[in-house]
N, C-alpha and C positions, 0 to 999 in steps of 0.2 A: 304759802303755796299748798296748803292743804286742801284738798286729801291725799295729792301725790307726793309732795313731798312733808318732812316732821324735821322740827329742832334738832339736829343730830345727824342725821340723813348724810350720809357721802352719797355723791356724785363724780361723776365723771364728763367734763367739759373739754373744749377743742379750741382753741384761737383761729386754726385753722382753718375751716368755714368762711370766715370773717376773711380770709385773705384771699380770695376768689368774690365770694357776693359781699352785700353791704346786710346787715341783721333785717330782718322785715318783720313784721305784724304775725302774733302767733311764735312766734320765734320766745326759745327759752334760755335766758341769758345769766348771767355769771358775771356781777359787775360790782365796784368797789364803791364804796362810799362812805366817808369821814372815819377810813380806816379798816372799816369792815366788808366781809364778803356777802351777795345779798342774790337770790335767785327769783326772779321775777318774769313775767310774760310780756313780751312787748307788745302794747294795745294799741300805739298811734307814731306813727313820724312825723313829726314839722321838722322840714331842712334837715338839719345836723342834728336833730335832740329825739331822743327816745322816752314817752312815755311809756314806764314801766308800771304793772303792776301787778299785787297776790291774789292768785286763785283764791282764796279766803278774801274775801272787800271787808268783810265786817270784821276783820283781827290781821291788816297787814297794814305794814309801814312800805311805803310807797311812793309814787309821784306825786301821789295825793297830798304826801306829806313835805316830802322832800321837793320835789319841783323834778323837771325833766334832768335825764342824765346825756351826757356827750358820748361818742361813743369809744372817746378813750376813756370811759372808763369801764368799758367793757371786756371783761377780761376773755368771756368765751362763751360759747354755745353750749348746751345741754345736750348730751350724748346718752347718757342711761345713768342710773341710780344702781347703785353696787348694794 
Protein backbone atom coordinates (compact mmCIF):
# COMPACT_ATOMS: atom_id res chain seq x y z
CA UNK A 1 0.00 0.00 0.00
CA UNK A 2 2.55 2.33 -0.62
CA UNK A 3 2.89 5.40 -0.42
CA UNK A 4 0.39 5.64 2.26
CA UNK A 5 1.04 3.13 3.98
CA UNK A 6 5.02 1.28 5.10
CA UNK A 7 5.91 -2.21 6.76
CA UNK A 8 5.48 -1.25 10.28
CA UNK A 9 2.81 1.38 10.03
CA UNK A 10 -0.03 1.03 12.82
CA UNK A 11 -3.24 1.74 12.01
CA UNK A 12 -6.26 2.23 13.28
CA UNK A 13 -9.53 0.15 11.88
CA UNK A 14 -13.41 -0.38 12.94
CA UNK A 15 -15.52 -3.55 12.38
CA UNK A 16 -18.04 -1.24 12.97
CA UNK A 17 -18.70 0.17 9.68
CA UNK A 18 -19.20 -3.09 8.41
CA UNK A 19 -22.16 -3.58 10.81
CA UNK A 20 -24.42 -0.93 9.20
CA UNK A 21 -23.09 -1.06 5.30
CA UNK A 22 -21.65 -3.97 3.50
CA UNK A 23 -17.34 -2.77 2.41
CA UNK A 24 -17.73 -1.18 -1.15
CA UNK A 25 -15.18 -0.26 -3.93
CA UNK A 26 -12.33 2.17 -2.78
CA UNK A 27 -13.05 0.99 0.74
CA UNK A 28 -9.67 0.26 2.85
CA UNK A 29 -9.82 -2.95 4.57
CA UNK A 30 -8.03 -5.01 7.32
CA UNK A 31 -8.53 -8.53 6.56
CA UNK A 32 -6.77 -11.91 7.61
CA UNK A 33 -5.24 -14.30 5.42
CA UNK A 34 -3.31 -17.81 6.03
CA UNK A 35 -2.74 -16.30 9.43
CA UNK A 36 -1.74 -12.94 8.79
CA UNK A 37 -3.01 -9.33 8.94
CA UNK A 38 -2.98 -7.62 5.27
CA UNK A 39 -4.37 -3.88 4.40
CA UNK A 40 -5.47 -3.57 0.97
CA UNK A 41 -8.04 -1.46 -1.23
CA UNK A 42 -11.18 -2.92 -2.35
CA UNK A 43 -11.14 -2.71 -6.30
CA UNK A 44 -14.31 -5.04 -7.54
CA UNK A 45 -17.22 -7.03 -5.85
CA UNK A 46 -18.68 -10.35 -7.48
CA UNK A 47 -21.52 -11.57 -5.04
CA UNK A 48 -19.84 -12.40 -1.62
CA UNK A 49 -16.09 -11.98 -2.70
CA UNK A 50 -13.88 -8.89 -2.53
CA UNK A 51 -11.21 -8.27 -4.90
CA UNK A 52 -8.54 -6.64 -2.97
CA UNK A 53 -5.61 -5.00 -3.68
CA UNK A 54 -2.02 -2.70 -3.00
CA UNK A 55 -1.72 0.82 -3.93
CA UNK A 56 1.91 -0.44 -5.09
CA UNK A 57 0.59 -3.19 -8.27
CA UNK A 58 4.30 -3.70 -9.00
CA UNK A 59 5.40 -4.97 -5.16
CA UNK A 60 1.95 -6.24 -3.57
CA UNK A 61 0.71 -9.55 -2.68
CA UNK A 62 -2.85 -9.54 -3.37
CA UNK A 63 -5.88 -11.07 -5.20
CA UNK A 64 -3.83 -11.18 -7.89
CA UNK A 65 -2.07 -13.45 -6.03
CA UNK A 66 -4.04 -14.95 -3.53
CA UNK A 67 -7.68 -15.09 -5.33
CA UNK A 68 -10.67 -13.06 -4.00
CA UNK A 69 -11.37 -12.90 -0.10
CA UNK A 70 -15.00 -13.42 1.65
CA UNK A 71 -15.75 -11.02 3.81
CA UNK A 72 -15.48 -12.93 6.91
CA UNK A 73 -12.33 -12.39 6.66
CA UNK A 74 -12.47 -8.92 6.92
CA UNK A 75 -11.66 -7.73 9.93
CA UNK A 76 -12.38 -3.99 9.56
CA UNK A 77 -12.24 -0.74 7.84
CA UNK A 78 -9.40 1.88 7.75
CA UNK A 79 -10.00 4.63 10.04
CA UNK A 80 -6.44 6.58 10.17
CA UNK A 81 -2.74 5.61 10.42
CA UNK A 82 -1.37 6.59 14.12
Amino acid sequence: MEPQFKNGDKVLASFIPFLFQSPKINDIVIFEYKNKAFVKRIKKITGKKYFVQGDNKNDSKDSRIFGEILKDQILGKFIFKL
